[in-house]
C-alpha positions, 0 to 999 in steps of 0.5 A, spaced: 262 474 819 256 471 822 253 469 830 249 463 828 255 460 823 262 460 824 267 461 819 271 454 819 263 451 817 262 457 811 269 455 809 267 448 808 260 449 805 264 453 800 269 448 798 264 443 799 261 446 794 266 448 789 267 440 788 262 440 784 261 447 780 268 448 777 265 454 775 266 456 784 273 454 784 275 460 777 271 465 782 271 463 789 265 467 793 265 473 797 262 475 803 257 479 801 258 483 807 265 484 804 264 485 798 262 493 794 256 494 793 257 499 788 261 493 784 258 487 780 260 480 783 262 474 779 260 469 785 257 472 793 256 468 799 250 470 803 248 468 809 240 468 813 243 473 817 244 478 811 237 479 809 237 480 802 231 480 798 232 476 791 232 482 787 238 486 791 243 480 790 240 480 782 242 487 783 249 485 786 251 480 781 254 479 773 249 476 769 251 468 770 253 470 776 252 466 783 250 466 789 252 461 796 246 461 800 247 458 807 243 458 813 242 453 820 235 453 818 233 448 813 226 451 812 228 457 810 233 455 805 228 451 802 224 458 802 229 463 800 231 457 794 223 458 791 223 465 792 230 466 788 228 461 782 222 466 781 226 472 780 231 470 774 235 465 778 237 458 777 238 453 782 244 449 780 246 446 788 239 444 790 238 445 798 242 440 802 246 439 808 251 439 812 254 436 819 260 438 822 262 437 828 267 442 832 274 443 829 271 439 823 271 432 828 265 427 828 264 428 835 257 425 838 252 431 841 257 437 838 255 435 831 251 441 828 247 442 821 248 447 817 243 448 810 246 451 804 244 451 797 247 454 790 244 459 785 246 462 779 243 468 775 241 466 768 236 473 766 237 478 764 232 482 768 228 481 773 222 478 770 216 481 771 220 488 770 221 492 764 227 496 760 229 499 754 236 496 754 233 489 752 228 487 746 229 480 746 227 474 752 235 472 753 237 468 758 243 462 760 241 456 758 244 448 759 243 444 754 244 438 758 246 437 766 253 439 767 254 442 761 256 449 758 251 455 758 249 457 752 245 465 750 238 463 748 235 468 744 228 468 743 222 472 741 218 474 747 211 472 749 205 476 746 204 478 754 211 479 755 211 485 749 205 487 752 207 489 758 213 493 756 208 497 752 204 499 757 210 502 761 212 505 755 206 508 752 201 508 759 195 512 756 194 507 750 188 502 750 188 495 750 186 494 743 191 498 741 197 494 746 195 488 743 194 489 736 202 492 737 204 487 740 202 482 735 206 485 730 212 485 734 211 478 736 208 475 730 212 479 725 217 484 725 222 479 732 221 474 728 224 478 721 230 480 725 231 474 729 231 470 723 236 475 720 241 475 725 241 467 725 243 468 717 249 474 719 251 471 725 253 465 720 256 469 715 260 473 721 262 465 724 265 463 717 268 470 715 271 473 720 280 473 722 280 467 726 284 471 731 277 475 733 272 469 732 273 470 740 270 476 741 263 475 737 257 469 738 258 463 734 251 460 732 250 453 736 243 452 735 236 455 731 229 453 732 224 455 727 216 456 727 212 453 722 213 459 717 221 458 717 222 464 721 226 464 727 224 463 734 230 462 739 237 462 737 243 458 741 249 463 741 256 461 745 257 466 752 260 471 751 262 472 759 263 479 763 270 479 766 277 477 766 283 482 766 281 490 767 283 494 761 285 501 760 280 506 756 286 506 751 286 499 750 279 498 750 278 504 745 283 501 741 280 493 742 273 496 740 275 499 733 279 494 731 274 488 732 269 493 728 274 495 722 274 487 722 267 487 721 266 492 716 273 490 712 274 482 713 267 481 713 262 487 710 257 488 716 255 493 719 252 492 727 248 499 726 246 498 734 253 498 737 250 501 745 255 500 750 250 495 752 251 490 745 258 490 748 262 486 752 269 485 756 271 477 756 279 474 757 278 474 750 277 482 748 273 487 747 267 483 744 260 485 740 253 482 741 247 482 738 247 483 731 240 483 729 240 490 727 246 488 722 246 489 715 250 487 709 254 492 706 253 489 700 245 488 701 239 491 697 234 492 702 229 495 697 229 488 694 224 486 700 218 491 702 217 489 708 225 489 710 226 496 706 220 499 711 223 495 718 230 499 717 226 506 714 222 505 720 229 504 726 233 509 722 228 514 723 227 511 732 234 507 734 237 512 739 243 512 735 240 516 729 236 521 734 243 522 737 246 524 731 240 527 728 240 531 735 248 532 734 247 534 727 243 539 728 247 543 735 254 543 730 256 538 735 256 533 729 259 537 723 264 530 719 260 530 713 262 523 714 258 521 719 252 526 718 251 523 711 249 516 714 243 520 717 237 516 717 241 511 712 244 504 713 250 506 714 257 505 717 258 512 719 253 510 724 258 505 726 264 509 727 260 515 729 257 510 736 264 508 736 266 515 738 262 516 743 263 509 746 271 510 748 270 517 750 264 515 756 266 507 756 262 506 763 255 509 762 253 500 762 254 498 769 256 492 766 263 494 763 264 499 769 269 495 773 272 492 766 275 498 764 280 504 768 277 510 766 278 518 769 275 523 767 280 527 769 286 522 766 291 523 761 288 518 757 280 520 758 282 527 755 287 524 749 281 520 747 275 525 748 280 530 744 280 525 738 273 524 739 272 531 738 276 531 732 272 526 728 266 529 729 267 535 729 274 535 724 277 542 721 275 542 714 268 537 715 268 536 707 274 533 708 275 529 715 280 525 717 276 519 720 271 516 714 272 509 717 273 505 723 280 503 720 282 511 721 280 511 728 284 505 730 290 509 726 288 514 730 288 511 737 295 507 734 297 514 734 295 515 741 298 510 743 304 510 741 305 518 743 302 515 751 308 510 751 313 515 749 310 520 755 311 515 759 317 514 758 318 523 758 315 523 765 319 516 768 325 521 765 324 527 769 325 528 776 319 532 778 314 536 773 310 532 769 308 535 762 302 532 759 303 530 752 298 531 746 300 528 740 298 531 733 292 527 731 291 527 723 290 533 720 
């Protein structure tokens, strides 16, 4: 594994390691020159010989991820900790040392020393680096040494809005960056922010027990002199656990939506793959400061009825079904009435987009089995297609997110009884496609 550190002394530093940090012993580190690197990793063990830069194992790790770095330099321990604290990682085992003798033995003049540090990544991007998949500084944070990780969510710096839009919008003037950027930060984050703290109660209190899991709780909320939010403190949701099929995944993710919009009366409005997550929980959803009320009177607040005129006209979602509206990909008089509108056809029209195509975020990539070609990717596509494009479009069959679920039921159920068909037959194999509601 490596020409300067035997096995039998990474093992030991693993283990020695894992004594500490529980969190080590649920997700044993794989060597990094073992492990895919088209897959994200829960935990990897590096070694000096690895030469990786921080941002190549930022790249290689799920967010909260960690990494065992080990090495017979004390120094470059110490350097590669320094460079790793500034490139979105927590060092939660600072450098320390271990002496190991041969076989494991104490014995004088064979010991060696070997260095070793943990660090975990806790940012969400590599700071200093822009995205369109993230709005808000979010990041793993511990209230106290020893203690779970908590989300905080925060409103970003003046500088941090700054430089994302100059990367978006690179012909335009200082003056004009800057006097964006503190509407951004000085106004329209803190109104969102301040309103997802007041849904995310709403959702914490009103949601079936049996999904709470599956959602933020709210754990703590800091206020600015105005009585705005700046930071929240949200419960991690955590990437990871058992690999879901695409049906179950589709069907997780249209349950827990007709919860929100049934039990609780909230509509998301942003469900991107990116708001989603997979946890040994199930399918979950983040980020709700786009959500609304289904009962809510925006234009009671002129401010709030301007923000949400504004995002119903630019969010991705809207251009989508404004583009597919008018290419006929999108005929559901259902879903196109939610066009430029707070709405929960938005919802169940992003829903469907989502289960046909479930590993366009990286993130969700290895938590979901999913073929292109499979009998499941095509059963799902085909309903997709029935609810964007049903055969009467006055009268769809799918208005709401608890027809979808129906119809994945009924998917379901049909693949179940398939499969029972093929176990049955000796050879050729039919593909079944059930009737989906007419």
């Amino acid at each position: 594994m490596n020409s300067d550190i035997g096995n039998d002394r990474l093992a030991a530093i693993v283990r020695r390691a894992a004594r500490i940090d529980a969190d080590l012993r649920a997700h044993p580190p794989k060597p990094l020159a073992e492990s895919d690197s088209k897959r994200l990793s829960d935990a990897l063990l590096c070694t000096s010989n690895d030469s990786i830069s921080p941002t190549q194992l930022f790249n290689r790790l799920r967010w909260g991820g960690q990494a065992v770095f080990v090495t017979p330099d004390r120094d470059a321990a110490a350097r590669f900790s320094l460079r790793l604290a500034d490139n979105g990682f927590e060092i939660t085992q600072k450098p320390a040392t271990v002496t190991r003798g041969p076989l494991g033995l104490p014995i004088p003049f064979f010991l060696q020393k070997t260095h070793y540090f943990v660090a975990r990544k806790v940012q969400l991007i590599v700071p200093g680096e822009t995205t369109d998949r993230f709005t808000y500084h979010v990041h793993l944070e511990r209230a106290e040494a020893g203690g779970d990780y908590e989300v905080v969510k925060e409103v970003p710096s003046l500088e941090m809005v700054m430089a994302r839009l100059r990367a978006k919008w690179p012909d335009l003037g200082d003056e004009v960056i800057e006097k964006r950027a503190r509407k951004f930060s000085d106004k329209i984050f803190p109104v969102f922010l301040t309103r997802e703290a007041a849904i995310l109660k709403i959702v914490n209190r009103d949601l079936p027990e049996t999904y709470r899991g599956r959602v933020p709780s709210l754990l703590k909320l800091e206020k600015d002199d105005r009585g705005y939010a700046r930071r929240l403190h949200l419960s991690w949701l955590r990437n990871g656990g058992e690999q879901l099929s695409q049906m179950e995944f589709a069907r997780q993710s249209a349950d827990l939506l007709r919860a929100l919009h049934d039990d609780v009366g909230i509509m998301h409005l942003d469900l991107r793959l990116d708001n989603f997550v997979i946890t040994p929980a199930g399918v979950g959803f983040v980020d709700f400061g786009s959500a609304v009320r289904a009962d809510e009177n925006l234009k009671q607040s002129p401010l709030l009825s301007n923000l949400f005129e504004e995002l119903m006209r630019t969010s991705e979602i809207q251009r989508m079904l404004f583009r597919m509206t008018k290419t006929g990909e999108v005929t559901s008089e259902a879903i196109s009435g939610g066009l430029h509108k707070v709405d929960k056809a938005v919802d169940y029209f992003y829903l469907a987009m989502q289960i046909s195509s479930p590993h366009a975020n990286p993130d969700l990539k290895d938590l979901i089995r999913y073929d292109k070609q499979g009998r499941e990717a095509k059963l799902l596509s085909k309903l997709t297609d029935q609810i964007l494009r049903p055969a009467d479009p006055a009268k769809p069959p799918f208005k709401s997110a608890g027809d979808i679920l129906r119809g994945i039921e009924d998917l379901k159920s049909a693949e179940t009884r398939a499969g029972r068909a093929d176990s049955e037959k000796s050879g050729n194999v039919e593909i079944f496609t059930p009737d989906l509601k007419s």
